[in-house]
C-alpha positions in Angstrom: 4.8 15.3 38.2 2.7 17.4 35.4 3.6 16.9 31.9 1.9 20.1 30.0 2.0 20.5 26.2 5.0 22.8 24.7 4.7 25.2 22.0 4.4 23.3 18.5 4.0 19.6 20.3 0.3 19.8 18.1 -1.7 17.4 20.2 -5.2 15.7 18.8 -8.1 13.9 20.7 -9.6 11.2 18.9 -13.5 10.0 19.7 -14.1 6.6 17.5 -17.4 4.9 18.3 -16.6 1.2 16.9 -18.6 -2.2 17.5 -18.5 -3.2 21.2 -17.0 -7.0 19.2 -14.5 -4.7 17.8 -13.0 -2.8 21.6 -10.9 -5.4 23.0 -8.9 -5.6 19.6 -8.9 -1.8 18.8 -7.8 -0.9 22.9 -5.2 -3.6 22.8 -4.0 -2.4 19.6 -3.4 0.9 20.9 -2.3 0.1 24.2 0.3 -2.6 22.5 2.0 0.5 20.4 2.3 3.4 23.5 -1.0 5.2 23.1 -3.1 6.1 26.0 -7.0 5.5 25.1 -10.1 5.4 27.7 -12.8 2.8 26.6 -16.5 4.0 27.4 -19.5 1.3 26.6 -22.6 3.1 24.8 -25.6 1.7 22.8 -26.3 2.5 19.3 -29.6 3.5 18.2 -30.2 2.1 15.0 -29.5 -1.7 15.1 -29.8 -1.3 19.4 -26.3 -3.3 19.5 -23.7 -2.7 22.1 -20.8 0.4 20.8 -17.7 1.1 22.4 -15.9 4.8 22.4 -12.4 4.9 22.8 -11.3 8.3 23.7 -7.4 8.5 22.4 -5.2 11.4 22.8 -2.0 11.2 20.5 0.7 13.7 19.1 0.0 14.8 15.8 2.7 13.4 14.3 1.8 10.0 15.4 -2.1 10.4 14.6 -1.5 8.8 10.9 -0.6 5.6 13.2 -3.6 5.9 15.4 -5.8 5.7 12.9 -4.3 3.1 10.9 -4.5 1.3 14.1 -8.3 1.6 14.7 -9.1 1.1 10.9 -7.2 -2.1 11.5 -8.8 -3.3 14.5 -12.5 -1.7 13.3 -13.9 -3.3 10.0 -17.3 -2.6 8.2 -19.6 -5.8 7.8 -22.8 -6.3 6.3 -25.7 -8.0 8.0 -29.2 -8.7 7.5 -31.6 -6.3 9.5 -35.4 -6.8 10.2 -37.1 -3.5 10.2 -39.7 -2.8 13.0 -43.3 -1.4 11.8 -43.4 1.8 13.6 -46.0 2.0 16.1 -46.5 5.8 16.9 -47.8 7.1 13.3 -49.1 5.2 10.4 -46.4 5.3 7.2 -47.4 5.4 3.4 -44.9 2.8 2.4 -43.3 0.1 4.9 -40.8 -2.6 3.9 -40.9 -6.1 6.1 -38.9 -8.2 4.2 -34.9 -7.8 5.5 -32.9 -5.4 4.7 -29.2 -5.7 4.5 -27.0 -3.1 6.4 -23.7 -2.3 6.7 -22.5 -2.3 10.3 -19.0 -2.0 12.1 -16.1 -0.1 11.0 -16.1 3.2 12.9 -16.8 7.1 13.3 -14.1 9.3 14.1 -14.4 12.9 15.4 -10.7 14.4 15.4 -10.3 18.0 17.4 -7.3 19.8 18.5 -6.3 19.8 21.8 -5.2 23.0 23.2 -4.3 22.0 26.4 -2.9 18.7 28.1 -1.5 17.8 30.8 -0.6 14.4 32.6 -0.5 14.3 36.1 1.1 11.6 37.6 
């Protein structure tokens, strides 16, 4: 069975890269209310921490709830970072005392979908 989009069902597809601590509350979350989400482990490139990206594909009308959802789940925290003295080129000015940072929360990327189907 194929379940394909209908004129005016307005469908989005949400990419959040969150915290890998943060996934198994944010995927539950989701799962818990109805939403259909895929859960792909990546690395970050500033603090080299483990990210998650939950791939989510919601009606619009139910996106508001989504997001409240991974907001929810996906809080920004501060933490103290120690900077690493670059070794490629020289610098002017380099800081080795730590720096705090703020880390978690999430980015979203929201597009519309113009086609889904479900096959099952």
């Amino acid at each position: 069975m194929t379940t394909a989009l209908r004129p005016g069902d307005g469908m989005k597809l949400i990419i959040a890269v969150i915290q890998g601590h943060d996934s198994d509350a944010a995927l539950g979350a989701l799962v818990a209310r109805g939403f259909h989400a895929t859960l792909v482990d990546s690395q970050g490139g500033f603090l080299q921490e483990r990210n998650a990206t939950l791939f989510v594909g919601v009606q619009e009308t139910y996106l508001a709830d989504a997001l409240r959802i991974i907001q929810v789940a996906c809080q920004a925290e501060s933490r103290v970072a120690n900077p690493v003295m670059p070794l490629a080129e020289p610098v002017d000015v380099y800081v080795n005392e730590p720096l705090p940072v703020a880390v978690g929360g999430a980015t979203l990327l929201i597009f519309d979908v113009a086609r889904y189907e479900r096959i099952a």
